[in-house]
C-alpha positions in Angstrom: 199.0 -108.1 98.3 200.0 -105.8 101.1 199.0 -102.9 99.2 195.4 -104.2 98.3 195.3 -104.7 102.1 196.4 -101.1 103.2 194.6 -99.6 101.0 190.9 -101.6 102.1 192.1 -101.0 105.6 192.3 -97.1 104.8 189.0 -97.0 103.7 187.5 -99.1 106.7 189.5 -96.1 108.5 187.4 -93.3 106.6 184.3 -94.7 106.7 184.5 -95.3 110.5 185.4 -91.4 111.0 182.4 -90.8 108.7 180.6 -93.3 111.0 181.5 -91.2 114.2 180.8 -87.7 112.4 177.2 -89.0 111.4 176.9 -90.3 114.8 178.3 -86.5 116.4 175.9 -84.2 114.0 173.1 -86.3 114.7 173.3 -85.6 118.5 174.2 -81.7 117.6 171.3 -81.8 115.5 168.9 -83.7 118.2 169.8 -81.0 121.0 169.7 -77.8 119.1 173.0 -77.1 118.6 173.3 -77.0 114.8 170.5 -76.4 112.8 169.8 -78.3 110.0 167.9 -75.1 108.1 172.2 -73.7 107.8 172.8 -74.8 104.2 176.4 -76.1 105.2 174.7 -78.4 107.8 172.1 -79.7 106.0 175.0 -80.8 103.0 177.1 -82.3 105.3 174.1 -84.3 107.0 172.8 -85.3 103.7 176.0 -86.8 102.6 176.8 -88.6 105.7 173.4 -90.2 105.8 173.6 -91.2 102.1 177.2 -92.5 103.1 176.5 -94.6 106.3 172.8 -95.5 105.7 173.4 -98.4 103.6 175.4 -100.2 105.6 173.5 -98.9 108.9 169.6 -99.8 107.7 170.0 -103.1 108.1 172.0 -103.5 111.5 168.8 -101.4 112.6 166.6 -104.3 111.4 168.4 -107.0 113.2 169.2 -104.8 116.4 166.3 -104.7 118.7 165.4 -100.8 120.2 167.1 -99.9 123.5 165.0 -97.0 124.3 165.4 -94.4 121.6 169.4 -95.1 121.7 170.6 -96.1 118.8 173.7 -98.9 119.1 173.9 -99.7 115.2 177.1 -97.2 114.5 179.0 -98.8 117.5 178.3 -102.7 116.3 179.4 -101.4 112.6 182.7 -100.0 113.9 183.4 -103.1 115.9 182.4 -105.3 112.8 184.5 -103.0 110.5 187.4 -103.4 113.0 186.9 -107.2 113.2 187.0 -107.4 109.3 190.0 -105.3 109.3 191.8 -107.6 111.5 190.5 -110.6 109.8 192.3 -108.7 106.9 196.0 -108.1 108.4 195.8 -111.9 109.8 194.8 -113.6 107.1 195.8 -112.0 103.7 199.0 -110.6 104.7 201.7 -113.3 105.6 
């Protein structure tokens, strides 16, 4: 069982870095750092938004707007974090 759990909790630990990269290369993007016409950009960005979006879209709905800031990322890596305690608390023992 402690495998099962280690190996959930690794991929709870990649898809918040993926969480964090989407959330970097969109504010690269927003301020003209990196340009999404750059074929290597626009591949990455593209497969992080197919990535995270599904599990982002609807924290958007429930979230109200603050402004143009978006807060869903953040509550998804403390709900991912909360799950993955949940995980090591409960299921290992």
């Amino acid at each position: 069982m402690v495998s099962v759990v280690t190996l959930i909790s690794m991929i709870i630990q990649i898809f918040i870095w993926l969480l964090i990269a989407n959330a970097i290369l969109s504010w690269l993007v927003a301020f003209n750092v990196v340009n999404t016409r750059n074929q290597f950009v626009a591949t990455v960005g593209t497969f992080l938004y197919k990535i995270t979006e599904p599990l982002l879209r609807p924290l958007r709905n429930i979230i109200p707007n603050f402004g143009g800031i978006d807060i869903s990322p953040i509550v998804l890596i403390l709900l991912l974090i909360f799950v993955q305690n949940l995980m090591w608390e409960y299921l290992v023992r």
